[in-house]
KEFIBA-148315 format. One record per residue (C-alpha): y, x, z; residue in three letters. Coordinates in steps of 0.2 Angstrom, whole numbers, plus 5000, padded with zeros to 4 digits. Example, Ala and Ser with C-alpha at 12.3 -4.5 7.8 and 13.67 -1.06 7.14 Angstrom:
residues 2
R/4978/5062/5039/ala
R/4995/5068/5036/ser
END
This chain:
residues 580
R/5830/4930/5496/unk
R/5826/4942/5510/unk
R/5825/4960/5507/unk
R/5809/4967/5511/unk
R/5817/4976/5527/unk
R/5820/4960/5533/unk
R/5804/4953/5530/unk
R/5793/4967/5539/unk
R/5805/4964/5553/unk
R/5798/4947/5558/unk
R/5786/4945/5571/unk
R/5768/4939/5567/unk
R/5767/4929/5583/unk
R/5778/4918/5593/unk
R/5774/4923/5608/unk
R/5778/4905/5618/unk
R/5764/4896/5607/unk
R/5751/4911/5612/unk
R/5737/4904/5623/unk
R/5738/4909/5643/unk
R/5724/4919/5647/unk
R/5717/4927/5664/unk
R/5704/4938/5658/unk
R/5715/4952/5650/unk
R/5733/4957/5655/unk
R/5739/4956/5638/unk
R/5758/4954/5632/unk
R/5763/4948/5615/unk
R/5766/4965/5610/unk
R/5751/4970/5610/unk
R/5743/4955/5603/unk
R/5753/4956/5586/unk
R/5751/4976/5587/unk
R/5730/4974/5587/unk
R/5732/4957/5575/unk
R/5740/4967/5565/unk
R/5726/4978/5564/unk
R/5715/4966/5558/unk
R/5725/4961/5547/unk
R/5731/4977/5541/unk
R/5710/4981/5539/unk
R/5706/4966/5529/unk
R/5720/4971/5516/unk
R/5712/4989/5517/unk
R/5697/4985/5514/unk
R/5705/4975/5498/unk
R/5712/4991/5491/unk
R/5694/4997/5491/unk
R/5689/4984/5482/unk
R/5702/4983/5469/unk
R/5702/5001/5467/unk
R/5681/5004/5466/unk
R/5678/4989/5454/unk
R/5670/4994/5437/unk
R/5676/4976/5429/unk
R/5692/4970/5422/unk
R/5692/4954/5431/unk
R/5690/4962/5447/unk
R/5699/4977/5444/unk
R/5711/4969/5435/unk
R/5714/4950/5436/unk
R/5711/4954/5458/unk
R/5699/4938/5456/unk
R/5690/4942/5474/unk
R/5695/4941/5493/unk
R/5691/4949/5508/unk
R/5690/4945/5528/unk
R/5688/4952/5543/unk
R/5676/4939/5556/unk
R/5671/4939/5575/unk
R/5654/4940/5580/unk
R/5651/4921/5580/unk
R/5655/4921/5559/unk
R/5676/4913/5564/unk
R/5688/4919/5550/unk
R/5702/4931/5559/unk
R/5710/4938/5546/unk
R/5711/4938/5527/unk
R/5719/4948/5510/unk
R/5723/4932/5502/unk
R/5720/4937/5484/unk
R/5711/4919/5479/unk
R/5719/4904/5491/unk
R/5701/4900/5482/unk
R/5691/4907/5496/unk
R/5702/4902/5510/unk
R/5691/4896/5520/unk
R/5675/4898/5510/unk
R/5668/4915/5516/unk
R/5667/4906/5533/unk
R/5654/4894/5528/unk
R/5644/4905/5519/unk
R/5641/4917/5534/unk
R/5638/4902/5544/unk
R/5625/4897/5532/unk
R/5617/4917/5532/unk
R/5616/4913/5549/unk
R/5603/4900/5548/unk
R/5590/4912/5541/unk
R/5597/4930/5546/unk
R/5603/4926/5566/unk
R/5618/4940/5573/unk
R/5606/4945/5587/unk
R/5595/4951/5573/unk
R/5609/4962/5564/unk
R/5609/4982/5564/unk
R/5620/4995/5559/unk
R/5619/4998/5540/unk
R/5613/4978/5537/unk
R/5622/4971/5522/unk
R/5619/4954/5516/unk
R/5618/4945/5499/unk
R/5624/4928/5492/unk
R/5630/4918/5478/unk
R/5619/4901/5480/unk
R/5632/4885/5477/unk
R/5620/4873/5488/unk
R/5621/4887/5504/unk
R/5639/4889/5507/unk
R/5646/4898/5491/unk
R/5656/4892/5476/unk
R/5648/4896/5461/unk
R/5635/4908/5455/unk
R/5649/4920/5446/unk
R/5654/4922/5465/unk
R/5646/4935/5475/unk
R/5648/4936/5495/unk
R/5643/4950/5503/unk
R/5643/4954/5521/unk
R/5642/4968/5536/unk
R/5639/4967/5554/unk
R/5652/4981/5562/unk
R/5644/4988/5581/unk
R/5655/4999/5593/unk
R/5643/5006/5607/unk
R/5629/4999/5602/unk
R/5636/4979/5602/unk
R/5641/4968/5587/unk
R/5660/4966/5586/unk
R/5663/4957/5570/unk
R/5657/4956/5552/unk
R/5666/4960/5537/unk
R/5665/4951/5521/unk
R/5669/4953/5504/unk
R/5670/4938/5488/unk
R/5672/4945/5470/unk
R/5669/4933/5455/unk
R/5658/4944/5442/unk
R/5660/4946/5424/unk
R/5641/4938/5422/unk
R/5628/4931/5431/unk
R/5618/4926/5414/unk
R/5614/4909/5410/unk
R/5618/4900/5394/unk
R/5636/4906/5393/unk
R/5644/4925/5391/unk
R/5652/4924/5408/unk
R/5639/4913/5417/unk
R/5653/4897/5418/unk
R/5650/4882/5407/unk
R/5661/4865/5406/unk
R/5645/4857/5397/unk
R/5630/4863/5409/unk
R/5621/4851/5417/unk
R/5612/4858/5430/unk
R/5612/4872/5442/unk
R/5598/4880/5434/unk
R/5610/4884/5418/unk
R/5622/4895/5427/unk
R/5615/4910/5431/unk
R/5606/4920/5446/unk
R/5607/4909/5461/unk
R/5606/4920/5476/unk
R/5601/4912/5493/unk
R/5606/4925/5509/unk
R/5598/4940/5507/unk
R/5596/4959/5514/unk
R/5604/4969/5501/unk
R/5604/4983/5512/unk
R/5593/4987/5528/unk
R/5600/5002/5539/unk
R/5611/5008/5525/unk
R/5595/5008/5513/unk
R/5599/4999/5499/unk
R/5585/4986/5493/unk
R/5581/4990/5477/unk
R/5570/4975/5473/unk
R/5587/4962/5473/unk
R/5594/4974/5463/unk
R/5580/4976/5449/unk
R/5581/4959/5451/unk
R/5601/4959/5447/unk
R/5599/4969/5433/unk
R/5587/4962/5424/unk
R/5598/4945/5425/unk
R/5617/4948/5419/unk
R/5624/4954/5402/unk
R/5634/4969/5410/unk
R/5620/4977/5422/unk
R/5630/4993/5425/unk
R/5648/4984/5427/unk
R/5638/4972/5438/unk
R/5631/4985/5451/unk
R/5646/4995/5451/unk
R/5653/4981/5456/unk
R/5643/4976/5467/unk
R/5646/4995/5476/unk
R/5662/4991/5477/unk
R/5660/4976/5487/unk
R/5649/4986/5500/unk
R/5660/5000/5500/unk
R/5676/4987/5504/unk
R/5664/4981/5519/unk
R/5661/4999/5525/unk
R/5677/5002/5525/unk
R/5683/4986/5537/unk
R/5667/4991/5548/unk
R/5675/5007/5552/unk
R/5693/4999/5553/unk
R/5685/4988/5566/unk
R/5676/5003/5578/unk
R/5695/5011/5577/unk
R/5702/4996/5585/unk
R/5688/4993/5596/unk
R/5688/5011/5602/unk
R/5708/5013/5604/unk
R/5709/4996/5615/unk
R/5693/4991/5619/unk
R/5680/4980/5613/unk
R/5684/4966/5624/unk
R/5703/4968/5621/unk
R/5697/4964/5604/unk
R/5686/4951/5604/unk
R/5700/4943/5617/unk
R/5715/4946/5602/unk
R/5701/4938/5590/unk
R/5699/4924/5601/unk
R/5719/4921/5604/unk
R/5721/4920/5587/unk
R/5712/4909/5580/unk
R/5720/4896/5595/unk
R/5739/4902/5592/unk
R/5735/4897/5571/unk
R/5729/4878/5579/unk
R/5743/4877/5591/unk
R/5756/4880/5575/unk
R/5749/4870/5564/unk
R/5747/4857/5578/unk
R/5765/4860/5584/unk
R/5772/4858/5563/unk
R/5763/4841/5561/unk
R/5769/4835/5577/unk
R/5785/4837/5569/unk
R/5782/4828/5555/unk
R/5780/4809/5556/unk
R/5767/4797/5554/unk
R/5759/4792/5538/unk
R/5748/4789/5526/unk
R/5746/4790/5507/unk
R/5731/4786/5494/unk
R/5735/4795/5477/unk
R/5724/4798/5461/unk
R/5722/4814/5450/unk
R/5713/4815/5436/unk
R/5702/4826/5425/unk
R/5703/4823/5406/unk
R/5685/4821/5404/unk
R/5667/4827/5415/unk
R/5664/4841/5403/unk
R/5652/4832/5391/unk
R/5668/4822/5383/unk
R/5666/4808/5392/unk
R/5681/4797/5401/unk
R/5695/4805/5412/unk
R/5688/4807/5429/unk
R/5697/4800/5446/unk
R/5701/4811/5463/unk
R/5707/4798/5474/unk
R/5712/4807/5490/unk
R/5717/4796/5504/unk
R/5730/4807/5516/unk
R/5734/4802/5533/unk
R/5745/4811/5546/unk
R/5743/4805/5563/unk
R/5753/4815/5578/unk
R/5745/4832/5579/unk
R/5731/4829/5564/unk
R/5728/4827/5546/unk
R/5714/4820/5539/unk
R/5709/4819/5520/unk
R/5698/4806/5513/unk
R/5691/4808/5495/unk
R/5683/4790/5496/unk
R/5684/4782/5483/unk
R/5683/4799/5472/unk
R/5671/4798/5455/unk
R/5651/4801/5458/unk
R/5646/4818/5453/unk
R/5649/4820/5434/unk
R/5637/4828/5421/unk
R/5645/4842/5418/unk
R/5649/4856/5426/unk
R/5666/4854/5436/unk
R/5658/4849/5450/unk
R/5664/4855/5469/unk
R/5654/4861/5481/unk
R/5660/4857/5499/unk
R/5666/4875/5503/unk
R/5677/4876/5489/unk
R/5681/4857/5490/unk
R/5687/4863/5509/unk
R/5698/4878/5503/unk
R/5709/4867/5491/unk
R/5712/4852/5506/unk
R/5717/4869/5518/unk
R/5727/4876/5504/unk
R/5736/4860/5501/unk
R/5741/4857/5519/unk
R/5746/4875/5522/unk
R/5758/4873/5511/unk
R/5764/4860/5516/unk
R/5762/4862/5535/unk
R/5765/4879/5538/unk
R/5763/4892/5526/unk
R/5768/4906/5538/unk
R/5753/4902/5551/unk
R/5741/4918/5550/unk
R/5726/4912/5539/unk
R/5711/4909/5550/unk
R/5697/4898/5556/unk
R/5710/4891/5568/unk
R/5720/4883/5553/unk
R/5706/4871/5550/unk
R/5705/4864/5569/unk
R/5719/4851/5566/unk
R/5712/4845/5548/unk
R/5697/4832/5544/unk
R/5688/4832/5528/unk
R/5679/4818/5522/unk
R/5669/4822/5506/unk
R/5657/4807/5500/unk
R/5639/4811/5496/unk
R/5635/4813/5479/unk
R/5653/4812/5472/unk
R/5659/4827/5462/unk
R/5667/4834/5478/unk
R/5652/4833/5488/unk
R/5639/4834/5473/unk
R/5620/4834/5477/unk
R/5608/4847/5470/unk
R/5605/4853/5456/unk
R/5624/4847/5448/unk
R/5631/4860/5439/unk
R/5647/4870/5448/unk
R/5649/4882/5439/unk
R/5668/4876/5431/unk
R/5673/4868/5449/unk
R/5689/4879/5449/unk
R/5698/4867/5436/unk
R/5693/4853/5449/unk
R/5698/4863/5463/unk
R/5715/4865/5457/unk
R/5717/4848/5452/unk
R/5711/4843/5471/unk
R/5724/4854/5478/unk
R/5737/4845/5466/unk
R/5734/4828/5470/unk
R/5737/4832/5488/unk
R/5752/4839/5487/unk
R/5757/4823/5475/unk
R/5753/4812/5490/unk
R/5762/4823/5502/unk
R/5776/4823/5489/unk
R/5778/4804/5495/unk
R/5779/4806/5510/unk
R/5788/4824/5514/unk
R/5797/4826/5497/unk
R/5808/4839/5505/unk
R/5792/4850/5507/unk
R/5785/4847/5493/unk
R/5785/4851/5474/unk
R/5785/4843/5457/unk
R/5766/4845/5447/unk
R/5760/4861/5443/unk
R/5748/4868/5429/unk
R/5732/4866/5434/unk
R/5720/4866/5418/unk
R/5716/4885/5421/unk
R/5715/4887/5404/unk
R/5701/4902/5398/unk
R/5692/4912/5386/unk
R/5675/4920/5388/unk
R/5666/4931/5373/unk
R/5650/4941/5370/unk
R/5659/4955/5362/unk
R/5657/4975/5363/unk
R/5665/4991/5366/unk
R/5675/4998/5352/unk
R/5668/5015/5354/unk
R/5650/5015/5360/unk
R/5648/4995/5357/unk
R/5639/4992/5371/unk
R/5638/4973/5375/unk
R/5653/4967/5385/unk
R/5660/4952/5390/unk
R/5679/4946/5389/unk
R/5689/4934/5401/unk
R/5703/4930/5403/unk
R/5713/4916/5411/unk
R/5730/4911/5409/unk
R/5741/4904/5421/unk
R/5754/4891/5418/unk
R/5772/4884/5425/unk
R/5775/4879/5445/unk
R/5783/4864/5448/unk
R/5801/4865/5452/unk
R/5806/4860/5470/unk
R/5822/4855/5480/unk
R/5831/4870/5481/unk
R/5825/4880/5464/unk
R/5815/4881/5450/unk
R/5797/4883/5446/unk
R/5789/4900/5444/unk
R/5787/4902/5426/unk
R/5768/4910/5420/unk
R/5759/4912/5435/unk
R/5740/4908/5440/unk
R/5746/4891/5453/unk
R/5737/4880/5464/unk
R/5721/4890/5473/unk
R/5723/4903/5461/unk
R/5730/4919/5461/unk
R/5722/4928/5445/unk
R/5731/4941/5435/unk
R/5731/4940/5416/unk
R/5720/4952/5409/unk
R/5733/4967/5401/unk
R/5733/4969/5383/unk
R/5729/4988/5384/unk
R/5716/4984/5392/unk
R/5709/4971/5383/unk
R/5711/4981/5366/unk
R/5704/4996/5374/unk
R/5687/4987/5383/unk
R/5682/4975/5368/unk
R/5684/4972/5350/unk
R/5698/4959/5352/unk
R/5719/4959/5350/unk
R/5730/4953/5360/unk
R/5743/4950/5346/unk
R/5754/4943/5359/unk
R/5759/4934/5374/unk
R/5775/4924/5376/unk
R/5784/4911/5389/unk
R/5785/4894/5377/unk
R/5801/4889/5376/unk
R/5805/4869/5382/unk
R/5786/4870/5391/unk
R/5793/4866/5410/unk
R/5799/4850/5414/unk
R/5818/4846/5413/unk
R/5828/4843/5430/unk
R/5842/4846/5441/unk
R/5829/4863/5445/unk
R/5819/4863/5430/unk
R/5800/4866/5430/unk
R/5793/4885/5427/unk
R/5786/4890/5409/unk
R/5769/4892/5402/unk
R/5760/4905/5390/unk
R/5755/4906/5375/unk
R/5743/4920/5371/unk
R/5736/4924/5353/unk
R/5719/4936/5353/unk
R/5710/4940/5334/unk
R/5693/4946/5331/unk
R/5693/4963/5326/unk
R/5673/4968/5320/unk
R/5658/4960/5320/unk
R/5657/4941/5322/unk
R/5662/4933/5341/unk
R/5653/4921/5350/unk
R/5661/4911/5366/unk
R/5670/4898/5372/unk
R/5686/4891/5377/unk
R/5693/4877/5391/unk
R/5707/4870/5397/unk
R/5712/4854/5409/unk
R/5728/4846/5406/unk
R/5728/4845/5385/unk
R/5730/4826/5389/unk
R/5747/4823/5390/unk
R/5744/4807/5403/unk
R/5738/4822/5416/unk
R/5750/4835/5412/unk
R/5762/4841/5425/unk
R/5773/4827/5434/unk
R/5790/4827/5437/unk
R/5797/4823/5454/unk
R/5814/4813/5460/unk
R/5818/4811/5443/unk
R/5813/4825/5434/unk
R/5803/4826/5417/unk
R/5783/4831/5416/unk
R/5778/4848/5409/unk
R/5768/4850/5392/unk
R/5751/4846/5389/unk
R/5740/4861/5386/unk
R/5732/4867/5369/unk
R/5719/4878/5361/unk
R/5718/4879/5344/unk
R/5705/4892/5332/unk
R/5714/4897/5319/unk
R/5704/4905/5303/unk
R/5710/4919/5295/unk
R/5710/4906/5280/unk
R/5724/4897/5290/unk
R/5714/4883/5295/unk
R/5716/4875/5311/unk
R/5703/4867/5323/unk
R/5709/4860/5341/unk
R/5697/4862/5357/unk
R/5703/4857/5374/unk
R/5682/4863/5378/unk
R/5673/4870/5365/unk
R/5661/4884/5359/unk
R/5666/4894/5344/unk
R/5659/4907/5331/unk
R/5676/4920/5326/unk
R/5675/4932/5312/unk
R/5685/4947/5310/unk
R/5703/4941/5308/unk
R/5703/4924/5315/unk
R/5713/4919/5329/unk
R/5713/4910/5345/unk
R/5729/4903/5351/unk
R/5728/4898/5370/unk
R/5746/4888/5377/unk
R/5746/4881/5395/unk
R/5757/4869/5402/unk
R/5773/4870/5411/unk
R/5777/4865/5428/unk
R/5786/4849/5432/unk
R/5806/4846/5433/unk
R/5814/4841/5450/unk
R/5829/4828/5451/unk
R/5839/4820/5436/unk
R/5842/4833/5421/unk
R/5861/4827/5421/unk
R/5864/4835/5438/unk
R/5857/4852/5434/unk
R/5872/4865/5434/unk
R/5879/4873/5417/unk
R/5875/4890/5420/unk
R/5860/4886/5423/unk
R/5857/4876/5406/unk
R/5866/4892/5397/unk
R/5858/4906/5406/unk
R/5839/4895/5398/unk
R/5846/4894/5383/unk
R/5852/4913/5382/unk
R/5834/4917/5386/unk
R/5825/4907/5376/unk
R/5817/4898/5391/unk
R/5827/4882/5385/unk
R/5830/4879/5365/unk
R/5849/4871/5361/unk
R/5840/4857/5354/unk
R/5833/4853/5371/unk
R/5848/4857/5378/unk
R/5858/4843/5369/unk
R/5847/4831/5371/unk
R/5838/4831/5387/unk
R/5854/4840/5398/unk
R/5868/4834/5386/unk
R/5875/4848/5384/unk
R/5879/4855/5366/unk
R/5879/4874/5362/unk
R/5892/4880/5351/unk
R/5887/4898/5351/unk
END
């Protein structure tokens, strides 16, 4: 494992795949120096965020993204926080466009949007976005993504695996001026307010946002001003064709080939039938294309996908696969097709509820790298925990009991791959979420986190074996809870595979447990808690790579020491019996 020393000595750039240019004298110093920047700026501006938020899940679980964009609305640099948003932000701007033109920006502008059917995600997700000017002329945009606490509707926390249209989720926001020559526009905020459980949290958060943009505008005029705007927009430019000429160069190392593989969701929300993904991958010379014909009609619930998110789990995918070190920008897209049927759940058409796509998304972003698996295995990994398993309440504050409301998502195990083991507890596949801390849990609303442990045997067994899920126990403390619970994954015939020989992972499972001592199992469900009952929340762990038989003993005895691996497990699934 490099130190970091050695990591910050790599150069961004190689500089014989940087595009010949005449217009600017321009060495490939100096391009990585002003990238950089830009990239340097959008991780600023992320620091802003993070810092400014008022809510957990921001603050916190880092559940937002920020980008730096040229004048034309191209993604040059990101913070990747959520591989969610990769891509994502892009479309919405683009979409702005169409109703608020660049030639009609001006200093101080800021834009508003969260609508699913014009470029975003889901309503919980608020874009917002500022034109930057140096001398009087636009030289980029910033942009920021968070996913708020609440944007009302049905459920505590907006997101619902049982709505059945978009009018059941929330505010839905089309582009709008938030903010016209740094005046803010009251009337979308009164309007904001008057719509979402945490108003204050809301608008704190929504400041954050705008002061993440500032920030970025004036990191932009910096740059512009030390090199020149057109060095800038020439460096924005370059970059976006030295990410396609990587990418292109990576796949052309990789051979010819297609593969057609199908995941599956354990039901459409409403408890229906498992639902098929069927992704068709096929690698010819310098492109990739990804066909999800074939895939399920939109379902009636509310896992459906939107395109933009749909998009950001194929570019995802192929990054990883590809080239993950290729500086994330619209120029990663150029070498990859998308083909996402009307009216399938990948493509859904208005009003289909979206509001739980993530736990589609990631399954998307899984069966791609399944079919990739088949045909570069030494790239690839074993099946990861993708059910995104989560818990939103209506609860208050222990102090002043103001209305609050709780999320909180746990992550799971990684698949293990050919050189290692899968990453134990961590939020996988297009997800990058923190769990929410106890202290601050306990200290925010009227709900315990009576623990939080890796379960032991979870990851799939192999010569590397797969990484560990969580369990998490939260009890009502006062008053009596309402909110729900979801997971994907509790079906075992979808938990995480195994790969060359390696086992599968655990299901998932979320059980209500009275303080009575009854038990009730919800993989999706809505309940009523009273002081002292419990809800117990276990993911599933990653899937094992290779034959268990061939995994090393101090591998198998360092598990078992720490409780990652029980000695039953040991003996039977390794063969090797533990005498201590």
């Amino acid at each position: 494992m490099k130190n970091q020393s050695q990591v910050s000595a790599q150069p961004l750039v190689d500089s014989q795949l940087l595009p010949e240019k005449e217009e600017f004298e321009m060495d490939a110093i100096t391009f990585e120096v002003i990238y950089s920047s830009l990239l340097a700026a959008a991780e600023e501006m992320s620091s802003v965020l993070g810092r400014s938020a008022y809510s957990p899940i921001i603050r916190e679980m880092i559940d937002y993204s920020c980008g730096i964009f040229d004048a034309e609305g191209n993604l040059i640099a990101q913070a990747e926080n959520i591989p969610a948003h990769l891509g994502s932000m892009g479309t919405a701007l683009r979409d702005l466009f169409n109703d608020f033109p660049p030639h009609t920006f001006q200093p101080g502008d800021a834009y508003l949007m969260n609508d699913p059917y014009r470029g975003g995600q889901h309503t919980p997700d608020l874009h917002i976005f500022t034109p930057a000017f140096y001398e009087g002329e636009l030289v980029g945009i910033c942009g920021t993504i968070a996913h708020h606490a609440d944007m009302g509707g049905k459920n505590p926390g907006t997101e619902g695996f049982d709505n059945k249209s978009i009018f059941e989720e929330g505010l839905r926001i089309p582009p709008v001026k938030l903010a016209e020559r740094e005046k803010i526009n009251e009337a979308i905020t009164t309007i904001i307010t008057g719509n979402v459980r945490e108003p204050k949290a809301t608008m704190g958060d929504i400041r954050a946002q705008l002061a993440a943009c500032r920030y970025g505008e004036g990191r932009l005029k910096e740059i512009a001003n030390r090199y020149s705007k057109g060095m800038l927009t020439e460096v924005m430019n370059r970059s976006l064709d030295y990410s396609e000429k990587r990418m292109r160069l990576e796949l052309s190392k990789m051979m010819d080939a297609e593969a057609t593989v199908s995941g599956w969701l354990d039901n459409d929300g409403i408890g229906h039938d498992p639902v098929e993904i069927r992704i068709k991958v096929k690698k010819s010379g310098e492109d990739i294309a990804v066909d999800f014909t074939g895939t399920a009609p939109q379902m009636a619930g509310g896992m459906n996908v939107p395109p933009a998110a749909a998009s950001s789990a194929v570019l995802f995918a192929i990054k990883c696969v590809v080239d993950p070190g290729t500086p994330q920008n619209q120029g990663c897209f150029r070498p990859i097709k998308v083909i996402l049927p009307e009216g399938s759940l990948v493509n859904p058409n208005f009003p289909a509820a979206v509001s739980l796509r993530h736990l589609a998304v990631q399954r998307i972003a899984d069966t791609i790298l399944r079919a990739l698996s088949e045909l570069y295995p030494e790239r690839t990994a074993a099946g990861t925990f993708v059910g995104f398993s989560s818990l939103a309440i209506d609860s208050w504050h222990p102090v002043h009991v103001h209305p609050r409301v709780i999320q909180d998502d746990l992550g799971g195990g990684m698949g293990a791959f050919p050189y290692g083991d899968g990453i134990d507890a961590v939020d996988t596949h297009c997800g990058n979420v923190a769990i929410l801390p106890a202290e601050v849990c306990e200290l925010s609303y009227q709900v315990r986190v009576v623990s939080t442990e890796l379960i032991s045997d979870s990851g799939g067994a192999g010569k590397w074996r797969g990484g560990l899920g969580i369990r998490r126990v939260y009890e009502i403390l006062e008053q009596t809870h309402q909110g729900l619970v979801y997971t994907e994954q509790s079906n075992p015939d979808f938990a995480p595979w195994g790969l060359a020989g390696g086992g599968s992972g655990n299901p998932a499972n979320i059980r209500l447990v009275r303080k009575d001592g009854q038990e009730e199992e919800m993989d999706k469900g809505y309940f009523r808690a009273l002081p002292g009952d419990r809800i117990i929340i276990e993911t599933s762990g990653g899937g094992g790579y290779g034959d268990p038989k061939q995994r090393e003993l101090e591998f198998i005895y360092k598990d078992v020491r720490e409780g990652k691996v029980s000695r039953e497990a040991a003996e039977k699934v390794y063969g090797v019996p533990i005498s201590w």
